[in-house]
Steps between C-alpha positions, in 0.01 A plus 500: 500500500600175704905469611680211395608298774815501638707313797630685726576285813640101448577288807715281533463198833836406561638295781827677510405928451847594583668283278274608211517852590886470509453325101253763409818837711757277234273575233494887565152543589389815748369354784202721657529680804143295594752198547517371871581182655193318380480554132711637259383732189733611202410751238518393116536740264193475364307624821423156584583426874641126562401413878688148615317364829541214711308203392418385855227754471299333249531164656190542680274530223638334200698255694825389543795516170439194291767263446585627126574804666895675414665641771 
């Protein structure tokens, strides 16, 4: 018997991870204890983990934000 599958980590490259973990603390999500100053993770109810890292870090391999890009 296969599992179905099933998500249980998104992230999220933001340029700003305190201002979107301050939108996501407004919102009433738990934040993890496995938060530090580099990334933030919240807890959904659903078991799925929301992790919000600095986009900087992915610059180097996919390049820099385009210019369509929302801040």
């Amino acid at each position: 018997m296969q599992l179905p599958a099933r998500i249980g980590l998104i992230t999220l490259a933001c340029r700003d991870v305190e201002r979107m973990a301050q939108l996501f603390r407004d919102l009433g999500w738990p934040e993890t204890l496995e938060s530090d100053e580099h990334h933030r993770t919240f807890q959904c109810t659903s078991r799925v983990v929301i992790a919000l890292y600095g986009a900087e870090h992915y610059e180097p391999q996919c390049g820099p934000v385009g210019d369509s890009f929302r801040r």
